[in-house]
C-alpha positions, 0 to 999 in steps of 0.5 A, a space after each residue: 603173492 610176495 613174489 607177484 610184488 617183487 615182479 611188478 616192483 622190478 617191472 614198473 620200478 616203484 616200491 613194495 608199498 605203492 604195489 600192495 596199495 595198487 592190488 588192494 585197490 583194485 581188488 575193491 574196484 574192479 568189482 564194482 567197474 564190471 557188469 555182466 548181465 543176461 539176455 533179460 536184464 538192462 542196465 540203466 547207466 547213470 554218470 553223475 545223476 545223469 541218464 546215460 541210457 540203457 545198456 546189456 546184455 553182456 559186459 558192462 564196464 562202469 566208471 567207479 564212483 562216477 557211474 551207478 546202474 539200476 538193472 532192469 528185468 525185461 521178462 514177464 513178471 505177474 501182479 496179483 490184485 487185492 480182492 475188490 468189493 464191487 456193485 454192478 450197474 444192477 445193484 449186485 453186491 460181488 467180489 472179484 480178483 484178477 491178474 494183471 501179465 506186464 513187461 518193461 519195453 523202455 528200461 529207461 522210462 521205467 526208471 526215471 518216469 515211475 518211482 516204483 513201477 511194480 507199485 504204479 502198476 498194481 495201483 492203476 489195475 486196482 482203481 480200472 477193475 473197479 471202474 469196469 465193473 462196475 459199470 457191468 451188469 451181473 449177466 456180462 459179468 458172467 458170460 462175457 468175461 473174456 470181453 471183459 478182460 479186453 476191456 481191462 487190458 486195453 485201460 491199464 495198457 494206455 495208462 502205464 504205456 508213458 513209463 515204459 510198461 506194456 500190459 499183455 494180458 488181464 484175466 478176471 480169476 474169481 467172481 464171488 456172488 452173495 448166498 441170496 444171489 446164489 439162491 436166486 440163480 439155482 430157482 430160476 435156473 430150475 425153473 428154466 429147466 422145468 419150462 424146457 421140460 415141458 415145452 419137450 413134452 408138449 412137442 412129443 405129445 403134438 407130434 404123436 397126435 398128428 401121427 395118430 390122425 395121419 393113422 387114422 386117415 389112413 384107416 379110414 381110407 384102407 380098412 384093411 390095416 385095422 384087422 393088419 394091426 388087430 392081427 399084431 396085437 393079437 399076436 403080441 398078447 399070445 407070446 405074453 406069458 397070461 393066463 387071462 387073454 382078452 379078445 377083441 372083436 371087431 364092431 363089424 361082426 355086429 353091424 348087422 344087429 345094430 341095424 334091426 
């Protein structure tokens, strides 16, 4: 160090004094003069309280004392909102959060048109969440969520759009219902399942009948394919293991006594 001094004091022919003052000032100041920012971040240069622009990435040199920058990220970042008490169009008491993804596109909008735009941003998406909503029935609710989420996106994009925030997405993560919802849902969901039960056996039974009567016009018209089927049952009932065997006779065998 002492020999640095001695070189610079022979180079620019000043004293020792003047040279400590120099290195000491510039310890303090360089850093503050010199900037690096990433691929991500922008730096909003104000001189003197007036806006400058946005500068980055790379090496940024500032005027000391003169200059202040606020960085910026550009990246995706991700709000959680507050759990919200909302009733529906019909009157149904739920409970619902959701997500809200966002970016800042315009650095400088975002600094100098929004105080805090992480705040601003919750707010909006909090007040909208419950607005749509509550203008949905519990049904749409629960089965349109993802035209729900386009809704939610659409709103909250067009109102943070003037300070420089987009919004890519917004996703309702949980609906809540009341146990008395609930219970509701499971009868009439049973009672659902019950009603498809029986219109099933209806069917089954209906088409079975019309199988019998196609096989009866069948009989009818082939005598035939009665002893065919009589001689299959018989069959049937010999490779049972029984020691009781019914057999069937045919009413023909007894036509004859029936008419005298």
């Amino acid at each position: 160090m002492e020999q640095l001094i001695v070189v610079l004091v022979k180079m620019f022919g000043v004293s020792a004094p003047v040279i400590i003052v120099i290195i000491v000032l510039a310890i303090f100041i360089l850093p503050q003069s010199i900037r690096i920012l990433r691929e991500y971040e922008r730096g909003v240069i104000f001189r003197l309280g007036k806006l400058q622009g946005a500068k980055g990435p790379g090496l940024i040199f500032l005027i000391p004392v003169v200059d202040r920058m606020v960085k910026m990220d550009l990246r995706v970042v991700t709000i959680d909102v507050a759990r919200q008490e909302i009733m529906t169009r019909d009157n149904v008491p739920v409970t619902v959060d959701a997500v809200v993804y966002f970016r800042v596109i315009d650095p400088n909008a975002a600094v100098v048109k929004v105080e805090n735009y992480w705040k601003a941003t919750g707010l909006i998406a909090q007040t909208t969440l419950r607005s749509v909503l509550g203008q949905a029935e519990m049904d749409e609710l629960l089965a349109q969520r993802e035209k729900i989420n386009h809704t939610l996106q659409e709103i909250i994009d067009r109102q943070t759009d003037p300070w420089g925030i987009k919004v890519t997405a917004v996703e309702v993560k949980d609906v809540a219902l009341p146990d008395s919802m609930k219970r509701a849902m499971a009868k009439q969901a049973e009672a659902e399942r019950e009603r498809r039960a029986k219109i099933v056996n209806a069917e089954g039974e209906f088409q079975a009948a019309e199988k019998m009567v196609q096989a009866a016009a069948l009989i009818e018209k082939e005598p035939i394919a009665l002893q065919l089927r009589y001689l299959q049952t018989m069959r049937e009932m010999a490779s049972e293991h029984n020691t009781t065997t019914f057999l069937p006779l045919p009413i023909d065998l007894f036509s004859a006594f029936l008419k005298k």
